[in-house]
Phi, psi and omega in degrees: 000098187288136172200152196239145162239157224217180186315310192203063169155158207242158197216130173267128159217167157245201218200147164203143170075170191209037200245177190290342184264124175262157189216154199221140153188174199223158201200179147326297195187182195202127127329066192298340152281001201229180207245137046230045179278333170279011191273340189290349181260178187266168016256017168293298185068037147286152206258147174253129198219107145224113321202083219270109226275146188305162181084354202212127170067224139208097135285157180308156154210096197317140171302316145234163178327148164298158171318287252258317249002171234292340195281322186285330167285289171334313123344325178282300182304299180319309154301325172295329187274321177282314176313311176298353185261346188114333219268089178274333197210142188176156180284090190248148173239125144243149182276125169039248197285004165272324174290346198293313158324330180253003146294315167319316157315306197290311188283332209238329179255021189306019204249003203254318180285131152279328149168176192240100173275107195277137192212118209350089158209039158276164189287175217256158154319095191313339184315147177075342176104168202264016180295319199174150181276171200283350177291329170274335176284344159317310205278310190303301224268001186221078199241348181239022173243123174294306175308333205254003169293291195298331172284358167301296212269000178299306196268002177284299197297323199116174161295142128201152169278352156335048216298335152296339164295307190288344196288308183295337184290306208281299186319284190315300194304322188296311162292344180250333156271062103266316142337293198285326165296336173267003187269087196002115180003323212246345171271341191292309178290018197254141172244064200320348153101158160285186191255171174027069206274336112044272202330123166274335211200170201287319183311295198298289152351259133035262178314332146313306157323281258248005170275305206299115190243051138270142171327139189224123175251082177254133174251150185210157188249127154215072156270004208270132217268008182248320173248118184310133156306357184301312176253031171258332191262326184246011141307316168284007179270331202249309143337089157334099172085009173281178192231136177230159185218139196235091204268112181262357172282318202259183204228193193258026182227006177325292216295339169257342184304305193207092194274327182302336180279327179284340159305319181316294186291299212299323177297322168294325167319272183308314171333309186262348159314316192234053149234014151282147167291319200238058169343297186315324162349278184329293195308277192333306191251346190038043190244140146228169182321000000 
């Protein structure tokens, strides 16, 4: 179990890969079959790093939430985490509350990004107020009901017409509220909030977006019961130079469903990411190669 130790916390992560691109991300928890651990095999072959977010597992757990709150420390950490490796610049990618960090990277650290690939994590859609979406307050406030879990979780992954799909959907939700009832009192509460809750209303939002000058990849599913294609269509509307790829089968769970379509993508990305002379380019100009 590798652990870094950073200013005033200790961080669980793992390695994957040796390859030139480095890529970083941070989350809850992780799948080590599921991406973005798989971006390290070939023939993408990115060397990988991921990053188990303060508060969760073991990582430190802070007495209480940061000042600062949770996207923007976690973002900090991330960073803090690359300095001890040597790491000036890098690619980070994330899932749902993992993109949300990387938006946040994006706004506040952009000299630190190569660029940032958002995997259904753009920021959520102001309706209901910027505390948390109403699906985590749901999560919280039932935090000991398998039903109102699993059916939380129903609604995360989407529809499908799939009768094999939905039989693997039913299995997996069974494994993940049996996961999520055991996991300790103080991790069940943290509420990391919407990414840039300042934004009160979507216009505001927007405009925030339309601050981000690093290259931007967003995938985004839309069955997915958390992030609205709204706020996938207006982040790629708003983002300078971003590319967005819109999976209309999948869900908010892509990343363990179907990791191989994102490899996929993240590999064409990058592929035209370093064939610009000027990465910083895109963003700057909304020009792409």
């Amino acid at each position: 179990m590798p652990l870094m130790e950073i200013a005033d916390a200790t961080l669980h992560y793992d390695e994957y890969g040796t390859g030139d691109e480095v890529v970083l991300s941070s989350a809850m928890a992780f799948d080590p079959q599921a991406y973005p651990g798989c971006l390290a095999a070939p023939p993408t072959g990115h060397h990988v790093y991921t990053i188990q977010a303060r508060g969760y597992g073991a990582s430190s757990h802070p007495d209480s939430p940061p000042e600062q709150g949770w996207l923007d420390q976690w973002a900090d950490d991330v960073c803090a985490f690359a300095d001890r490796l040597g790491i000036d610049r890098f690619i980070y990618t994330g899932i749902s509350h993992g993109g949300g960090i990387g938006w946040h990277l994006a706004a506040r650290r952009p000299e630190r990004l190569k660029a940032l690939i958002s995997v259904v994590g753009t920021p959520h859609d102001r309706a209901g107020g910027t505390d948390s979406s109403a699906g985590r307050r749901r999560m919280i406030e039932n935090r000991r009901s398998p039903e109102i879990i699993a059916e939380q979780l129903r609604i995360m992954y989407g529809r499908t017409d799939d009768p094999v799909r939905r039989a693997a959907r039913e299995e997996a939700i069974a494994r993940r509220v049996e996961h999520y009832l055991a996991q300790p009192e103080r991790e069940t509460l943290i509420n990391q909030g919407k990414p840039f809750p300042q934004a009160r209303t979507d216009e505001e939002l927007a405009e925030v977006l339309r601050g981000i000058r690093v290259p931007v990849l967003i995938l985004a599913a839309m069955r997915d019961g958390v992030i609205s294609p709204e706020s996938a269509l207006r982040a790629a509307r708003s983002v300078p130079g971003a590319k967005a790829v819109l999976f209309e089968d999948e869900g908010h769970f892509i990343g363990t469903e179907s990791p191989e379509r994102l490899v996929r993508e993240v590999r064409v990305f990058v592929d035209e990411l370093n064939d610009v002379a000027d990465p910083l380019a895109i963003a700057r100009t909304g020009a792409r190669a």
